[in-house]
C-alpha positions as CSV (number, residue, x, y, z in Angstrom):
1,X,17.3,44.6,-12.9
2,X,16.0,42.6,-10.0
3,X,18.5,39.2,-10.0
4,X,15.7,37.3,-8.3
5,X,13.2,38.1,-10.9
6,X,15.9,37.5,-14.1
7,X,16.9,34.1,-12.3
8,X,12.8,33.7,-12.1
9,X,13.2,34.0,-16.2
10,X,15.9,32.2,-17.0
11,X,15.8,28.8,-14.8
12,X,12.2,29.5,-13.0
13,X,10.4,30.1,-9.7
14,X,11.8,26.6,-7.8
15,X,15.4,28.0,-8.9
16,X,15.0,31.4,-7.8
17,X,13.4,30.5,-4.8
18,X,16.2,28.4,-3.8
19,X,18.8,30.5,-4.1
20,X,17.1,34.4,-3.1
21,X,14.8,33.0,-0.2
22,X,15.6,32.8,3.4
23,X,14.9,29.5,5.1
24,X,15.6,30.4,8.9
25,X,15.3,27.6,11.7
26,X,14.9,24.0,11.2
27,X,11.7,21.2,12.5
28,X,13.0,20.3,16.0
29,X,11.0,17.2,17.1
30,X,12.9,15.1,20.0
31,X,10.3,12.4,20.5
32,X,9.6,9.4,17.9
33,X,6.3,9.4,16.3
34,X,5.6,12.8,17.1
35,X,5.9,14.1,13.6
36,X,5.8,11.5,10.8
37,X,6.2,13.1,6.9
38,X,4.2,11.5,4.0
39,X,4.8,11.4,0.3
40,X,4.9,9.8,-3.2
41,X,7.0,9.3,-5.8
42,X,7.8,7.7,-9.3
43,X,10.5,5.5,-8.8
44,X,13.2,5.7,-11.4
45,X,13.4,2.3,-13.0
46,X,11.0,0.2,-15.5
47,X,9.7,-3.3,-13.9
48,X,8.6,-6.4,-15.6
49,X,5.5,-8.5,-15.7
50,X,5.8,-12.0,-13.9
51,X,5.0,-14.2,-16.6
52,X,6.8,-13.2,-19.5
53,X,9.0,-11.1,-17.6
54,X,8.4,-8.0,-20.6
55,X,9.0,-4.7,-19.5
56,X,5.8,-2.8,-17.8
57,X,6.0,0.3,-16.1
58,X,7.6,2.3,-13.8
59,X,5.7,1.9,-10.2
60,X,4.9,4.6,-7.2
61,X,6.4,4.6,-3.7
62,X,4.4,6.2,-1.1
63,X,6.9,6.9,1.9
64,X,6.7,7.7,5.2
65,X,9.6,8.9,7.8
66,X,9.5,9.4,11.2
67,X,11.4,12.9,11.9
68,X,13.0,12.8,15.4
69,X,15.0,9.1,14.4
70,X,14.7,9.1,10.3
71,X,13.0,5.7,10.5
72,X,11.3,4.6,7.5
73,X,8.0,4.1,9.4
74,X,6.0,2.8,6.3
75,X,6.2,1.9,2.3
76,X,3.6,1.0,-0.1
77,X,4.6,0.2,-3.3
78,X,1.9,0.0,-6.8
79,X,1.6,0.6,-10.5
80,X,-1.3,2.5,-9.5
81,X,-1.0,6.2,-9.2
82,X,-1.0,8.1,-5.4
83,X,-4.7,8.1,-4.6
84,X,-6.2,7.5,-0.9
85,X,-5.8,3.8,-1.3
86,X,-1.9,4.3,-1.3
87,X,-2.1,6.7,1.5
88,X,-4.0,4.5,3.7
89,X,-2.2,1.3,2.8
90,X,1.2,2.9,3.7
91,X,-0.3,3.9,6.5
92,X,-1.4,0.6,7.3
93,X,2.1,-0.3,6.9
94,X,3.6,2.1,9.6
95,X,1.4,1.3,12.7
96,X,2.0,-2.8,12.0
97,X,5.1,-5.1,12.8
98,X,7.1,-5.0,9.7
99,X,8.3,-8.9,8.2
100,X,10.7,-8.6,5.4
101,X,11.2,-11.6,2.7
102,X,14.8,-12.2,2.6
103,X,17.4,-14.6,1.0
104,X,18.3,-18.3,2.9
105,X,21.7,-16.6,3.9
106,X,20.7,-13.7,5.8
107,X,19.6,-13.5,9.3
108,X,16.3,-12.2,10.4
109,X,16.4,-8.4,9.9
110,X,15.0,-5.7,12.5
111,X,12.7,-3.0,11.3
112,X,11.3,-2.0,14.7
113,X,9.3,0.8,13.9
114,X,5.3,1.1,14.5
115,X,3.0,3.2,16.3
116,X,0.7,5.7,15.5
117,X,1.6,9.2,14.5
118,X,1.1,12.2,17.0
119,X,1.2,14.4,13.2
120,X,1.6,14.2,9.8
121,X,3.4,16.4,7.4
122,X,2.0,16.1,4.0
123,X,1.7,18.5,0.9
124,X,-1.5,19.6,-1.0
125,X,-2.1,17.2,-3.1
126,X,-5.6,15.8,-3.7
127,X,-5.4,12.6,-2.2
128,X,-4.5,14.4,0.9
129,X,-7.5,16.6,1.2
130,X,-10.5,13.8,0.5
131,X,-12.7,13.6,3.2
132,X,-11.8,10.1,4.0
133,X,-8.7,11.0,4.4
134,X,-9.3,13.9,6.8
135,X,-12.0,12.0,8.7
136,X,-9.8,8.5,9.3
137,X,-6.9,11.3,10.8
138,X,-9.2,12.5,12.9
139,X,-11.0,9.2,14.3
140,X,-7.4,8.2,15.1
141,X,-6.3,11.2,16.9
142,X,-3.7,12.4,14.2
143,X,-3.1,16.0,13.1
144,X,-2.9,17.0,9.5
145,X,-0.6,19.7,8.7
146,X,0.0,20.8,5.1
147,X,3.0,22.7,3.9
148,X,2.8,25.4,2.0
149,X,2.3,24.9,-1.6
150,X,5.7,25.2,-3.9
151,X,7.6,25.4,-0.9
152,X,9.2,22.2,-0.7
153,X,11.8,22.7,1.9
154,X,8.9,22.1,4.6
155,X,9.1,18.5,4.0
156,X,13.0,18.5,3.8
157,X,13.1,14.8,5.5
158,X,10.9,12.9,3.1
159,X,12.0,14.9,0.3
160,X,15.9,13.5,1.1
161,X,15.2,10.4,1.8
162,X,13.5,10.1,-1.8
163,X,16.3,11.4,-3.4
164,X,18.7,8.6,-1.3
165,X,16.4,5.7,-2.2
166,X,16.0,6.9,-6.2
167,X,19.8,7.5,-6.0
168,X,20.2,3.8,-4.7
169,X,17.4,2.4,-8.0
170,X,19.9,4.2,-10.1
171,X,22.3,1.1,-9.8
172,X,19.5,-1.5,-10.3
173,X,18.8,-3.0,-14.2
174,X,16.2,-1.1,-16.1
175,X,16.6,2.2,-14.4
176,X,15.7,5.7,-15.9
177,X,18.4,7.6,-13.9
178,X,16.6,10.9,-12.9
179,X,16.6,13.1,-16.0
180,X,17.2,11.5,-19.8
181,X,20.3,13.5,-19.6
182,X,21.8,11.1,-17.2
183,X,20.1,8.0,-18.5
184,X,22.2,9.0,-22.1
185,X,21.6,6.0,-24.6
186,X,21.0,3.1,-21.5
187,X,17.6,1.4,-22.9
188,X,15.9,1.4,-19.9
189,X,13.3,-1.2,-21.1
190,X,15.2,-3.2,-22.8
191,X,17.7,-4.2,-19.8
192,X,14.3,-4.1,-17.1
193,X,14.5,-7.3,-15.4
194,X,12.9,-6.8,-12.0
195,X,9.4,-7.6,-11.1
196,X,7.1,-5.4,-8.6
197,X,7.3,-8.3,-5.7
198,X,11.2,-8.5,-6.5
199,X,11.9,-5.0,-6.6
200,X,9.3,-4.2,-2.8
201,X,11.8,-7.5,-1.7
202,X,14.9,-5.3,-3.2
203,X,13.3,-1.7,-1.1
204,X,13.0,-3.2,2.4
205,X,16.3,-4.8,2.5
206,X,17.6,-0.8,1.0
207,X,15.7,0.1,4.1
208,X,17.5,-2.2,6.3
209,X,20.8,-1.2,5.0
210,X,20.2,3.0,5.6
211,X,18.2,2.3,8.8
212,X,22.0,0.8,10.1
213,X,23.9,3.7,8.3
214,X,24.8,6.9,10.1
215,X,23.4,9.8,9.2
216,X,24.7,13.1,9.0
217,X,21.9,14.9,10.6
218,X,21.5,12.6,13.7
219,X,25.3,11.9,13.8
220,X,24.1,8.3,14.3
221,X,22.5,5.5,12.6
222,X,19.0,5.5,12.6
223,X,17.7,2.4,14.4
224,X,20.4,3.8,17.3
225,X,18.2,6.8,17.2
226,X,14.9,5.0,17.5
227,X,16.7,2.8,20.1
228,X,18.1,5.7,22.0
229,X,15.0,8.1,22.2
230,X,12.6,5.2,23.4
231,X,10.9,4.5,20.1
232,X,9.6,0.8,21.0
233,X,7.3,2.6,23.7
234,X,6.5,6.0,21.6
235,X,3.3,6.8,20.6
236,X,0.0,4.3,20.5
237,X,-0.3,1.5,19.3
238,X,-2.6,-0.4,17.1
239,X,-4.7,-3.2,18.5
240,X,-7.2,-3.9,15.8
241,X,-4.9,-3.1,12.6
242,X,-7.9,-4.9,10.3
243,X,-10.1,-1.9,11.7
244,X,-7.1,0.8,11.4
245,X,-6.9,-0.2,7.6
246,X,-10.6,0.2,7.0
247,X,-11.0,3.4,8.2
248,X,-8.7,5.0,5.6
249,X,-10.3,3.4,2.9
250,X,-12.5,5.5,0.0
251,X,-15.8,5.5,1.1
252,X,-19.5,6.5,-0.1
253,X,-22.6,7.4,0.9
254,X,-25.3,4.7,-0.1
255,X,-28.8,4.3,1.3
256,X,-29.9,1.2,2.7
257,X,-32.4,-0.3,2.0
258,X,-34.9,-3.2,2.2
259,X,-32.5,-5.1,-0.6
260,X,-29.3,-4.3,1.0
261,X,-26.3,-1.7,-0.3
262,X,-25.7,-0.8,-3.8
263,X,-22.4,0.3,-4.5
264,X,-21.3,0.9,-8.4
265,X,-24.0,-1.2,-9.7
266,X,-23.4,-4.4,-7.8
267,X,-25.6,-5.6,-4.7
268,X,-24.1,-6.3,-1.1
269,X,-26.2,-7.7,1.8
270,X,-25.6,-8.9,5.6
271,X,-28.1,-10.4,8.0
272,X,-27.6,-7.5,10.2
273,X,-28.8,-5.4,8.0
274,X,-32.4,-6.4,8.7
275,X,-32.8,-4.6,12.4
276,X,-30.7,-1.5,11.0
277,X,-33.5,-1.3,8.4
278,X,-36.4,-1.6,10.7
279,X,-35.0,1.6,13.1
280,X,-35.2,3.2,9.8
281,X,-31.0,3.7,9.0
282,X,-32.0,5.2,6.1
283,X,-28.4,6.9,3.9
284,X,-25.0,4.9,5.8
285,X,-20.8,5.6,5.1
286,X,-20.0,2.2,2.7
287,X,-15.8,2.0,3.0
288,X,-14.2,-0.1,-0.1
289,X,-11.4,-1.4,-1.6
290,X,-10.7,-0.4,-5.1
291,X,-8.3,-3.9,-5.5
292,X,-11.2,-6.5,-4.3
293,X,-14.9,-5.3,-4.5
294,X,-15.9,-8.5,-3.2
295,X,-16.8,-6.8,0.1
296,X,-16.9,-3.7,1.3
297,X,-17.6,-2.0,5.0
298,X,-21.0,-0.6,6.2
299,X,-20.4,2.0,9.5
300,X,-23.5,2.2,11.4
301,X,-24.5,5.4,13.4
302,X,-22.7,4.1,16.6
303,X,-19.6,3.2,15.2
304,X,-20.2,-0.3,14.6
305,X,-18.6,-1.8,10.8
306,X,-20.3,-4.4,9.3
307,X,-18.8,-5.9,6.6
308,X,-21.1,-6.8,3.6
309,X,-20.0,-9.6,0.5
310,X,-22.3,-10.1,-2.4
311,X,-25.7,-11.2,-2.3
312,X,-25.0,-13.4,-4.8
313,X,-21.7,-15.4,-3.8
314,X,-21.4,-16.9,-6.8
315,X,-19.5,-14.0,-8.6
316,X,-16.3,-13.5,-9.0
317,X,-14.2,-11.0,-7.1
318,X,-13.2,-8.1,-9.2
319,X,-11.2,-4.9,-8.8
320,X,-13.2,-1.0,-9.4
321,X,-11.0,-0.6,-12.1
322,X,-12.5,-3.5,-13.9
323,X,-16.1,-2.1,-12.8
324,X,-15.8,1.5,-14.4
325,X,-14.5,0.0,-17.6
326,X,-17.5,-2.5,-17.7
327,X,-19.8,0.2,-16.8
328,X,-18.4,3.0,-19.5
329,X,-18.5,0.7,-22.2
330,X,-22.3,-0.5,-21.6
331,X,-22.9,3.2,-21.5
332,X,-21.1,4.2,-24.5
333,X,-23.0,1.5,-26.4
334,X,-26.4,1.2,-24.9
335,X,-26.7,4.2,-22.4
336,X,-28.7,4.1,-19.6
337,X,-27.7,2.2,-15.7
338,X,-26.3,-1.6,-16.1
339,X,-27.5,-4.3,-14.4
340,X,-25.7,-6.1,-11.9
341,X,-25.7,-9.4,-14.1
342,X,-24.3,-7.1,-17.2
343,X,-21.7,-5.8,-15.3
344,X,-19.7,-9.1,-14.4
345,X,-20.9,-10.5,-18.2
346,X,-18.9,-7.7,-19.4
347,X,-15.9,-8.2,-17.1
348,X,-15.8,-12.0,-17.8
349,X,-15.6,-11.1,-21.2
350,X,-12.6,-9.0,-21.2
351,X,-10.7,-10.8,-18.7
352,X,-10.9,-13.2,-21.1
353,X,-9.5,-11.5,-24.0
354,X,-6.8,-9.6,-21.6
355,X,-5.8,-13.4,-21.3
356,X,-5.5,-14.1,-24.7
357,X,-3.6,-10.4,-25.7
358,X,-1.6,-10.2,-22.3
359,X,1.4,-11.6,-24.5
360,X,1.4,-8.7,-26.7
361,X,-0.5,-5.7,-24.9
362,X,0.8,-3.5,-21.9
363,X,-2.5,-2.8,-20.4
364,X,-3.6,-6.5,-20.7
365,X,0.0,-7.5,-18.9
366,X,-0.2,-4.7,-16.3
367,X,-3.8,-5.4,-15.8
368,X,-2.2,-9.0,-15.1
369,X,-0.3,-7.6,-12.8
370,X,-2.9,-5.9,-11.0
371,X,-4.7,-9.4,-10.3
372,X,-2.2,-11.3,-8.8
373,X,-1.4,-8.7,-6.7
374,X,-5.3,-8.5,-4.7
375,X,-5.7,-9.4,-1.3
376,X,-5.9,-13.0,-1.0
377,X,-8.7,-15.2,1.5
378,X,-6.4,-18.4,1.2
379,X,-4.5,-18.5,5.2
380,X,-1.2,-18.2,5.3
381,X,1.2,-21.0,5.5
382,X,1.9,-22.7,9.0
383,X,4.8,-25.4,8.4
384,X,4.4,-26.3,12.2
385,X,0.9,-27.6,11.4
386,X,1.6,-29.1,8.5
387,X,2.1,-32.9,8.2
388,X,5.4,-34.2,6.3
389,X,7.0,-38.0,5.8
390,X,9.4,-38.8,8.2
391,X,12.8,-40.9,7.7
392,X,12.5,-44.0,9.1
393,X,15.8,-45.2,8.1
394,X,17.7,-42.8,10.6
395,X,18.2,-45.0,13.8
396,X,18.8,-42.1,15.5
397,X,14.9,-41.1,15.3
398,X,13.2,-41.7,19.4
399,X,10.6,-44.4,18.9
400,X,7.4,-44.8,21.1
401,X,5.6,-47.9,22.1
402,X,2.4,-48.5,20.5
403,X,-0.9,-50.3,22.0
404,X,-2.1,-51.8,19.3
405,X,-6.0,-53.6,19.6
406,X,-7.3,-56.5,17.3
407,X,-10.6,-57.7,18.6
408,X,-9.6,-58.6,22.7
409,X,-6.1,-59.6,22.0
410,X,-3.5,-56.8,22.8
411,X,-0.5,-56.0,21.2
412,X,2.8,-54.2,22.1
């Protein structure tokens, strides 16, 4: 009999094709940022909510790693399964400057890498083939390539770096080991202790650590790769990241019209939408983010993006997620389109009993989780600008004269 075909039976076709096919020649790429490999991942451990710190879920990494060095160009980490959001937002994360959170007794830690990618290497998966996927690649000059399906030997450098960061979770409390063979009678959920924030914290510094390690197949560390083959000047840069983030963002076609957008049952309206109406714009490309609907992205014929926020300002911002379970349960009970004012009735309802149940319900909690973790309008904090109270005990403080005026009598 055919040993290929009986291995094919016994352990199947990912087992017989790695020990019967022939895998000649290896991915030679010498430059950084030529050829950049993309994937995701269910991480192998069980996280915790924030506020009562109960056990949630397991989250998705979606990673991406430059070939030539082995530089962990970008990371985006969610509870939220791999959709075009993840893609673009890890993305996002490989063309900026990368800042890592880390404890008062480390020094500042170096993650060099950003730049645009010449390539990407990335499998069939759904995600990868929307059109707004494809169509952001393109209006950014990068080239798609997609490996052949089942063979995943064609992204051999993404595929081993997820097995060295799962095998580095394994040590961290809460894990699920890889198989429940090797997690044995270890209660994953019951010794969980990390949150999502904690455990991204916990990733980058993992980074850190393998980006100083040598590796086997470069016979150096990576960051002495990225260093040695020119990686800070590699590639293109981004200039207007807000505008790189955008454009991989899910998008729909919406008409516009005298009342503005109308995007999943809620109205959006800007000032210059009035002249694009009068030359007649007619059906426009509205991009979104699923996490904060509060505004989404109109692009005009030209090019041009004009961001859009509610017409009425009053609303709260809310998440698509929210939105589709509003809208199903309307439908299930009344049938028929939902009105704008419905819509946010509805949500304001269950947000307040997710409040009241997130004690006691997963989906509430993780829900929870989903909140705190949306794009924030507050700026970031600036201790340089703030103003603080200043010792004036300590002698050894400089002092300054002071012109003090009461009336025409002068003071010093």
């Amino acid at each position: 009999m055919d040993q290929r075909e009986v291995l094919r039976k016994r352990k199947g076709a990912k087992v017989a094709r790695q020990v019967f096919e022939a895998r000649a020649g290896r991915l030679g790429v010498e430059r950084p940022l030529a050829v950049v490999q993309i994937d995701h991942t269910l991480a192998d451990i069980i996280l915790v909510d924030q506020v009562e710190r109960k056990p949630l879920a397991r989250p998705w990494l979606t990673l991406a790693i430059d070939v030539a060095t082995r530089i962990v160009l970008g990371i985006y980490v969610s509870f939220d399964a791999p959709s075009v959001l993840s893609i673009g937002l890890c993305l996002d994360h490989c063309v900026r400057q990368k800042s890592i959170r880390t404890p008062e007794a480390l020094d500042e830690l170096y993650w060099p890498a950003a730049g645009i990618p010449q390539a990407i290497h990335v499998d069939n998966g759904r995600d990868f083939r929307s059109d707004a996927f494809q169509s952001a690649c393109k209006e950014w000059g990068i080239k798609v390539e997609y490996r052949p399906p089942g063979r995943v030997h064609f992204g051999g450098h993404i595929e081993r770096l997820i097995g060295t960061t799962m095998g580095a979770v394994h040590v961290l409390p809460g894990t699920t080991q890889s198989s429940p063979k090797d997690k044995g009678e270890y209660d994953s959920a019951g010794k969980a202790a990390m949150t999502l924030n904690e455990f991204e914290d916990w990733i980058h510094l993992e980074i850190c650590r393998y980006h100083n390690t040598r590796h086997s197949g470069l016979g150096r560390a990576p960051l002495a790769a990225w260093a040695d083959l020119g990686g800070d000047d590699a590639g293109r840069q981004v200039i207007d990241t807000e505008a790189f983030r955008i454009s991989f963002l899910p998008s729909e076609r919406r008409q516009l019209g005298r009342t503005g957008i109308n995007l999943f049952s809620v109205g959006y309206w800007n000032d210059a939408f009035g002249p694009m109406i009068g030359r007649g714009a007619g059906r426009v490309t509205v991009k979104y983010d699923p996490r904060d609907m509060s505004q989404v992205w109109v692009i005009t014929e030209d090019g041009r993006t004009v961001a859009a926020r509610y017409k009425d300002l009053s609303r709260p911002r809310i998440s698509l997620w929210e939105s589709r379970r509003a809208r199903a349960i309307y439908h299930e009970r009344h049938g028929g389109s939902i009105s704008e004012a419905m819509l946010f009735r509805i949500i304001e309802e269950q947000r307040r009993i997710a409040h009241a149940a997130r004690q006691q319900t997963l989906s509430a909690r993780l829900e929870g989780e989903r909140q705190a973790r949306l794009p924030s309008d507050k700026p970031k904090r600036d201790p340089s600008r703030e103003m603080f109270a200043i010792d004036t005990s300590n002698p050894d403080l400089p002092t300054y004269p002071i012109d003090d005026f009461d009336g025409l009598r002068r003071k010093t």
